[in-house]
N, CA, C and O of each residue as an XYZ file, in Angstrom:
584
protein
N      89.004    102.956    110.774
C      90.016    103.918    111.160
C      91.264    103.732    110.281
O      91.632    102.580    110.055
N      91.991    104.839    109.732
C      93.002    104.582    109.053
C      93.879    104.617    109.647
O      93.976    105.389    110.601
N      94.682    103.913    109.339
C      96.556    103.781    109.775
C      97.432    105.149    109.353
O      97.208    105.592    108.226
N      98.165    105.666    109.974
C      99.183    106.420    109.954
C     100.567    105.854    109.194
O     101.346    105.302    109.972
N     100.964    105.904    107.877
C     101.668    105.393    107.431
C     103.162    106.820    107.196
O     103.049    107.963    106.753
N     104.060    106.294    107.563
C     105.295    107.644    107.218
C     106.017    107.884    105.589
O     105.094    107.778    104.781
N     107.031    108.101    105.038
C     107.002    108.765    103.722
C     107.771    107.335    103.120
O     107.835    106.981    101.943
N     108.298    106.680    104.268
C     109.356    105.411    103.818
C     108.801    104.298    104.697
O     108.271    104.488    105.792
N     108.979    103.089    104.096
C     108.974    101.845    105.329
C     108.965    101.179    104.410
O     109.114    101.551    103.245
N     108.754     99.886    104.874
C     109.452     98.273    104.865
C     108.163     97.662    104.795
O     107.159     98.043    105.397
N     108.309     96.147    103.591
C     106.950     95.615    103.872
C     107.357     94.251    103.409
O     108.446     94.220    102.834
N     106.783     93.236    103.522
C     107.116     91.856    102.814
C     105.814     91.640    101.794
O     104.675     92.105    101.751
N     106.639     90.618    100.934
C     105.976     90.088     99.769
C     106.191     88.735     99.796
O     107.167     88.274     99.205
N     104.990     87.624    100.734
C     105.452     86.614    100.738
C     105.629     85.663     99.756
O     106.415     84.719     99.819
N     104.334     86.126     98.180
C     104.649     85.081     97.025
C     105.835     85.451     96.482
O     106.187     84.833     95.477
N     106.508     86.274     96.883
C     108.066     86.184     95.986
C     108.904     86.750     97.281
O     109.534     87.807     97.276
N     108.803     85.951     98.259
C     109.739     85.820     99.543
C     110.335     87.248     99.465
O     111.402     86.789     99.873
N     110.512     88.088     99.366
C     110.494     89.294     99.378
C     110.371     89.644    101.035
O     109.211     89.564    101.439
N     111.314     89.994    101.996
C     110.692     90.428    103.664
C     111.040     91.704    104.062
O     112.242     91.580    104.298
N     110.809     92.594    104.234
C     111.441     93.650    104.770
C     112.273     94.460    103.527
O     113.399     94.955    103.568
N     111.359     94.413    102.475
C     111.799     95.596    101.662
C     111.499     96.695    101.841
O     110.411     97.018    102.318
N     112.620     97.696    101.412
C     112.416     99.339    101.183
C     110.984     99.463    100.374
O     110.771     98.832     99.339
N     110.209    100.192    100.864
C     109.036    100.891    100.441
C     109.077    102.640    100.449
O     109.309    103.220    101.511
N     108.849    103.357     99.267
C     108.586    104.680     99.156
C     106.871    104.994     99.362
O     106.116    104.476     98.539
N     106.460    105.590    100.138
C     104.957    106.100     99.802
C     105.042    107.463     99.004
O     105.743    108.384     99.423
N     104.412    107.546     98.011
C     104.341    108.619     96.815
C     102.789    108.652     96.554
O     102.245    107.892     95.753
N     102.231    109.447     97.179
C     100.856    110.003     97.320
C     100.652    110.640     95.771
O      99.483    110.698     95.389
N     101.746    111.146     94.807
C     101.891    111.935     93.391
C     101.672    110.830     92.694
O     101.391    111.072     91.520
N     101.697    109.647     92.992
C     101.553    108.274     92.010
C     100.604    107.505     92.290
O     100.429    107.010     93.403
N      99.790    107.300     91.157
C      98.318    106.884     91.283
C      98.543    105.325     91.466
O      97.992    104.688     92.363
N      99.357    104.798     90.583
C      99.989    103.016     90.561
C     100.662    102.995     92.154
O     100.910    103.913     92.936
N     100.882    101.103     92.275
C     102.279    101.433     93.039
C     102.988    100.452     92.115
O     102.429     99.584     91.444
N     104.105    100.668     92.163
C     104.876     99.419     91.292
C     106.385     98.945     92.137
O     106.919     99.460     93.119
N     106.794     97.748     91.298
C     107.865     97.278     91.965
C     108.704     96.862     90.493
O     108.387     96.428     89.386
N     110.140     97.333     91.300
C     111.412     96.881     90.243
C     110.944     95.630     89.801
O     110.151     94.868     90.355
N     111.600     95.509     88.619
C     111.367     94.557     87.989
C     112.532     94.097     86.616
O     112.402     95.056     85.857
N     113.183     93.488     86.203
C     114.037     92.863     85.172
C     113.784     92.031     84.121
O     113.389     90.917     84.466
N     113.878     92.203     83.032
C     113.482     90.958     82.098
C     112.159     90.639     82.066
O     111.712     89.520     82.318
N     111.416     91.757     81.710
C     109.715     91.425     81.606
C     109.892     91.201     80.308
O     110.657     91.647     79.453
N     108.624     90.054     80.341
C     108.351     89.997     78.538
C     106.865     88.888     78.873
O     106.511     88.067     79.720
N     106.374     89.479     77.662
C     104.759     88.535     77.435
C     105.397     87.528     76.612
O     106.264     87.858     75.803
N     104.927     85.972     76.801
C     105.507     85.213     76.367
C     103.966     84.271     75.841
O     102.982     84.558     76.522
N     103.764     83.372     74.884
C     102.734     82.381     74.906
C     102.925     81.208     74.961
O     103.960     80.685     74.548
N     102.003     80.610     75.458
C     102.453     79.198     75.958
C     101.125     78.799     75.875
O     100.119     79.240     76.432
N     101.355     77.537     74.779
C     100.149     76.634     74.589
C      99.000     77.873     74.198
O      97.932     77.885     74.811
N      99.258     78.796     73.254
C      98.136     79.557     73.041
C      97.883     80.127     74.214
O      96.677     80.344     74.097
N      98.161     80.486     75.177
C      97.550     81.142     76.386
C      98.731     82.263     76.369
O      99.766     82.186     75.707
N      98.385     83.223     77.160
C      99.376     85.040     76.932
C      99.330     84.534     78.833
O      98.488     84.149     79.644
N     101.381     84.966     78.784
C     101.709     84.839     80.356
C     102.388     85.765     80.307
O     102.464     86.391     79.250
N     103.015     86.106     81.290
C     104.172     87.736     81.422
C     105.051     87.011     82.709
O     104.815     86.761     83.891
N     106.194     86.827     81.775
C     107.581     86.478     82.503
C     107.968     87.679     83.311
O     107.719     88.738     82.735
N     108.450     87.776     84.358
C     109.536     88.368     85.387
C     110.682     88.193     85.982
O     110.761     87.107     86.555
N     111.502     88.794     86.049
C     112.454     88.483     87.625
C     112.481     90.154     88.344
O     112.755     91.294     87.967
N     111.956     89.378     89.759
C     111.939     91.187     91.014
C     113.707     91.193     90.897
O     114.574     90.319     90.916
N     113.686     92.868     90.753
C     114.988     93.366     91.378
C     115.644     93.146     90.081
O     115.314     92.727     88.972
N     116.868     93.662     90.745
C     118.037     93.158     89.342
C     119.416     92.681     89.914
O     119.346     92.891     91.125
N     120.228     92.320     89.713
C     121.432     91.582     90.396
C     122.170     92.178     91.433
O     122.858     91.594     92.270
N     121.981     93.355     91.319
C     123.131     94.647     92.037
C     122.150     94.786     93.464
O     122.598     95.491     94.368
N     120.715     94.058     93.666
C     120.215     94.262     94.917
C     120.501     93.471     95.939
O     121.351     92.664     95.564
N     120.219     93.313     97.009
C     120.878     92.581     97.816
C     119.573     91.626     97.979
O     119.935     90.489     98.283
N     118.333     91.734     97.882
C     117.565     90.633     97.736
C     117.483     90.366     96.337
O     116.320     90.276     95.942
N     118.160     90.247     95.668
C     117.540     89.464     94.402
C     118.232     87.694     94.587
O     119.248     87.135     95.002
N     116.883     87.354     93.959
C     117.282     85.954     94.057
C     117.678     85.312     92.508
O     118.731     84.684     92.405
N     116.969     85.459     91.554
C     117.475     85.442     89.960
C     116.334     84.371     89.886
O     116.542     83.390     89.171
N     115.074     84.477     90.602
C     113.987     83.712     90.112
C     113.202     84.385     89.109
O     112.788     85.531     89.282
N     112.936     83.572     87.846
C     111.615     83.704     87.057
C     110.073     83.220     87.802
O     109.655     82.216     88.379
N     109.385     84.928     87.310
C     108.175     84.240     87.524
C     107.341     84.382     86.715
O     107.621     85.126     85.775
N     106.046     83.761     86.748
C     105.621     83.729     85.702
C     103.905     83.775     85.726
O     103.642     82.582     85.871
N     102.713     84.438     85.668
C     101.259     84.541     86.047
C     100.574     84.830     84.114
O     100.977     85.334     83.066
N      99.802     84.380     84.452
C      98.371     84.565     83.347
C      97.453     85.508     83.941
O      96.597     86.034     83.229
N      97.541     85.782     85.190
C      96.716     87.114     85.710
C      97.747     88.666     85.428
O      98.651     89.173     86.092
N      97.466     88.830     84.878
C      97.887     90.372     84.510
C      97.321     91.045     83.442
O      96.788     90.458     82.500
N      97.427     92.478     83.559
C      96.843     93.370     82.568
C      97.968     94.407     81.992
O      99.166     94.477     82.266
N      97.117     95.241     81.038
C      97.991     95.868     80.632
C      97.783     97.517     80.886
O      96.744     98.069     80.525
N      98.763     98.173     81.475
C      98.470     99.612     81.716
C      98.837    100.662     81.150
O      99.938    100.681     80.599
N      98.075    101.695     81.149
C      99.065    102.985     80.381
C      99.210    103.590     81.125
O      98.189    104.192     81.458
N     100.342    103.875     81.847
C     101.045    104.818     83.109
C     101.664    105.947     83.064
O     102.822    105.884     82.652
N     101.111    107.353     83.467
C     101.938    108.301     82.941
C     102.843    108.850     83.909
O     102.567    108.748     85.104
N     103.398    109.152     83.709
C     105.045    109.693     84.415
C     104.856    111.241     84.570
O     104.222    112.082     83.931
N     105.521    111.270     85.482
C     105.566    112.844     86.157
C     106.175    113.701     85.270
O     106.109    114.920     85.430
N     106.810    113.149     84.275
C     106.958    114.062     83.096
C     106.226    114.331     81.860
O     106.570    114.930     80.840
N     105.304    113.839     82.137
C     104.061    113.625     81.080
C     104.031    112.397     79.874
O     103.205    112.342     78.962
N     105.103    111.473     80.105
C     105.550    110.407     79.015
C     104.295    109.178     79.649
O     104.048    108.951     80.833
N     103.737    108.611     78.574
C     103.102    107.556     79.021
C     103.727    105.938     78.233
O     104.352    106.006     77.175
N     103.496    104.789     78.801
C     104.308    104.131     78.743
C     103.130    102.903     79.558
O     102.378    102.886     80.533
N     103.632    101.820     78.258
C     102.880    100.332     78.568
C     103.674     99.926     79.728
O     104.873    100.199     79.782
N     103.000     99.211     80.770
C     103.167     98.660     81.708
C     102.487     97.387     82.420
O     101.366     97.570     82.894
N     103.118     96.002     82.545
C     102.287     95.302     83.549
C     101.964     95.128     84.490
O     102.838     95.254     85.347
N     100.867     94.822     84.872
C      99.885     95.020     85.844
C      99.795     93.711     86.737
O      99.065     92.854     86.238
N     100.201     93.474     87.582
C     100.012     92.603     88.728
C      98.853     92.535     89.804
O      98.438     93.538     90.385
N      98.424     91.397     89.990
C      97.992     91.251     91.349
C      98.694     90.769     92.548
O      98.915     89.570     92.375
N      99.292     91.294     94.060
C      99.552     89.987     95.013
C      99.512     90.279     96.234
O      98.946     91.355     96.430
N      99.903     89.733     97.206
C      99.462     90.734     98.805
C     100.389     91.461     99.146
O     101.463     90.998     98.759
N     100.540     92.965    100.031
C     101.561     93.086    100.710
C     101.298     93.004    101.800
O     100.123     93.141    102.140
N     102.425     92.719    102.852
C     102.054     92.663    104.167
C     102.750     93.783    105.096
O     103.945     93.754    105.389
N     101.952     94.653    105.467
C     102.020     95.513    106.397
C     101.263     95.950    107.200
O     100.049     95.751    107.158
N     101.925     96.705    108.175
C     100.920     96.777    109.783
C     100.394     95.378    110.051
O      99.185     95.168    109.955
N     101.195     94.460    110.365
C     100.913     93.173    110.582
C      99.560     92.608    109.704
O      98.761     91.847    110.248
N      99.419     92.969    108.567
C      98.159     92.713    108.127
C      98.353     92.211    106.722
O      99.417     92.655    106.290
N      97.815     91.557    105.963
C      98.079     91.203    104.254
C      97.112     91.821    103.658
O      96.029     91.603    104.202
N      97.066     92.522    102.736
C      96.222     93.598    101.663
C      96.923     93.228    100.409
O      98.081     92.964    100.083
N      95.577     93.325     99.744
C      95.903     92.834     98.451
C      96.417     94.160     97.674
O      96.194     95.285     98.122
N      97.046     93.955     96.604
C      97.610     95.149     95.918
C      97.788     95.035     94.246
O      98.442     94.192     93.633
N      97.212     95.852     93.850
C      98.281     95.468     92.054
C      99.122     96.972     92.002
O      98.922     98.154     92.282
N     100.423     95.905     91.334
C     101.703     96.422     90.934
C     101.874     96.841     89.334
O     101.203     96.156     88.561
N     102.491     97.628     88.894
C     103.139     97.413     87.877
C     104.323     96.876     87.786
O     104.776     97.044     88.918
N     104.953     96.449     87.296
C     106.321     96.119     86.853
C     107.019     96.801     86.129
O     106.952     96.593     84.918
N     107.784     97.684     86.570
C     108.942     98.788     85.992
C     110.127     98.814     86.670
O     110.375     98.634     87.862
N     111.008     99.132     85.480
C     112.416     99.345     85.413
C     112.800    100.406     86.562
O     112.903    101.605     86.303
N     113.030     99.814     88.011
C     113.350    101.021     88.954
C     114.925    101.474     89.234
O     115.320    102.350     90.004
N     115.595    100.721     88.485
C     116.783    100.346     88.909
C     117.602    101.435     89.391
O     118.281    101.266     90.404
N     117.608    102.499     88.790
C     118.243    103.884     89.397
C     117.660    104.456     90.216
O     117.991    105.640     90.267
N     116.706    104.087     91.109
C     115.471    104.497     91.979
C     116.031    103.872     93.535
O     116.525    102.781     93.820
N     115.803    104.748     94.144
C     116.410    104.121     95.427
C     115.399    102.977     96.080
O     115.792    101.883     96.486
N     114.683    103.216     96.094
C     113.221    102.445     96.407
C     112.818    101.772     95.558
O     112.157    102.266     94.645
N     113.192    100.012     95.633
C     112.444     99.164     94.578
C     110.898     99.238     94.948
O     110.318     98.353     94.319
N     110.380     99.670     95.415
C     108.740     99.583     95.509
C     108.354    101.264     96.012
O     109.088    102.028     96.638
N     106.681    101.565     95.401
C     106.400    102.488     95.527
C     104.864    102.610     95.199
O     104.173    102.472     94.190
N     104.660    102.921     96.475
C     103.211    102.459     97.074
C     102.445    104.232     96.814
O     102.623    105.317     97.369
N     101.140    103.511     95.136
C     100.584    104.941     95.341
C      99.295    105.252     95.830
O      98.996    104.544     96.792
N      98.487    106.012     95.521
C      97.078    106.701     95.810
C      96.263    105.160     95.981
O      95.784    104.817     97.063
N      96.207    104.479     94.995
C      95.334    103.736     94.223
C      95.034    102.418     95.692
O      94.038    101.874     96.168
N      96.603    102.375     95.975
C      96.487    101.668     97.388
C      96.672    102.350     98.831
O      96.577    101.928     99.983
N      96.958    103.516     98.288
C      96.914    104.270    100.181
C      95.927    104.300    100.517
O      95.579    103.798    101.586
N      94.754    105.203     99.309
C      93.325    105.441     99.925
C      92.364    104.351    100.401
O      92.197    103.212     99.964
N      91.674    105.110    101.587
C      91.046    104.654    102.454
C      91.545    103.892    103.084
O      90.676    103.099    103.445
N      92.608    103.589    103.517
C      93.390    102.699    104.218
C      94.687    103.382    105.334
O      95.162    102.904    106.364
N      94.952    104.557    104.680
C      96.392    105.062    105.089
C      96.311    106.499    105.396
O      95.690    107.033    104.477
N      96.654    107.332    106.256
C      97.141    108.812    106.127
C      98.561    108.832    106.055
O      99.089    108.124    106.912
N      99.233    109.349    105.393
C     100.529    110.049    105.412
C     101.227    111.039    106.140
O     101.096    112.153    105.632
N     102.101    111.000    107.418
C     102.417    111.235    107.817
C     104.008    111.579    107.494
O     104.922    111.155    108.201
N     104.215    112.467    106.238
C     105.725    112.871    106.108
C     106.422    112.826    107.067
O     107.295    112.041    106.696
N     106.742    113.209    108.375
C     107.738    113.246    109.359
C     108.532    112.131    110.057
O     109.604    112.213    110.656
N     107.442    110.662    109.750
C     107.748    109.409    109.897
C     108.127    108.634    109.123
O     107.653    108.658    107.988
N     109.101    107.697    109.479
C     109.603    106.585    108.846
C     109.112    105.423    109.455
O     108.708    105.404    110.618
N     109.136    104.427    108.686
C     109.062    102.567    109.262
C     108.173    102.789    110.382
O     108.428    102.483    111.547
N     106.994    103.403    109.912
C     106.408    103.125    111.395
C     105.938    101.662    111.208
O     106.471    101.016    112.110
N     105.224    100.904    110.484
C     104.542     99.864    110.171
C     106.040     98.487    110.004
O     105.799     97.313    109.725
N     107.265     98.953    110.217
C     108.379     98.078    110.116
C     108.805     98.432    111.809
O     109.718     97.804    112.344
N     108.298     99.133    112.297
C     109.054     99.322    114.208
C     107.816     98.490    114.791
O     107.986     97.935    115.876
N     106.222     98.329    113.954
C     105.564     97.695    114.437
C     105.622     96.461    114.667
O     105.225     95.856    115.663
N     106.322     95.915    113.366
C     106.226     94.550    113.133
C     107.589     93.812    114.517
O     107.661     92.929    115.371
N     108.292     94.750    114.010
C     109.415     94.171    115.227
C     109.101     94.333    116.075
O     109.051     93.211    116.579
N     108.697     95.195    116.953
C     107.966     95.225    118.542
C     107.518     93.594    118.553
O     108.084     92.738    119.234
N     106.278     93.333    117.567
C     105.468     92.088    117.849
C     106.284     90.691    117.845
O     105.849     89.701    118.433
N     107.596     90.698    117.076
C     108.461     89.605    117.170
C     108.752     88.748    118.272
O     109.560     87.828    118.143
């Protein structure tokens, strides 16, 4: 049975302590991705890693941690304006509707975006209906259970 998810809500990201972030659902976006600052592929010891820091200073969760994975790929993501554009590719869980689901992200520059995260097709389907008229339903859930 799928979950009823609304157009906005809140979700945590426990490998990068991340709790109760703003989430956009965008059914028009096949990725989902999350803000991101200071990406760069870096090598180390001959091995290819991709540096990060979530967010950027002006957020109120940013913490100014580097992170750093050897699991990632590389994507070509096209934009609602038809521009396509390299992007990295993440794996990690999110947790919503009291539940952890795995997810890959890209990592993009959201910063003028009201919504550092933005959850698309690739992870709604089969999991989610969209319910435009609702907000935080899966963030009124979690607090009820507190």
């Amino acid at each position: 049975m799928k979950l009823t998810i609304g157009r906005i809500d809140k979700a945590d990201f426990k490998e990068f302590l991340l709790f109760d972030i703003d989430v956009k659902i965008d059914s028009g976006a096949y990725t989902s991705s999350i803000h991101c600052s200071d990406i760069k592929e870096v090598s180390i010891k001959d091995e290819n890693f991709i540096k990060f820091t979530l967010l950027d200073s002006q957020h109120p969760f940013y913490n100014n941690k580097e992170y750093i994975t050897k699991n990632y790929a590389i994507k070509l993501v096209k934009s609602s304006n038809g521009i396509a554009q390299k992007r990295y590719l993440i794996e990690t869980e999110i947790f919503i509707f009291n539940t952890s689901h795995p997810i890959h992200l890209t990592l993009s520059k959201r910063k003028n975006m009201k919504f550092p995260v933005l959850l698309g097709r690739k992870f709604l389907n089969k999991q989610f209906l969209i319910d435009t008229s609702r907000t935080n339903v899966s963030h009124k859930q979690k607090q009820k259970n507190q």
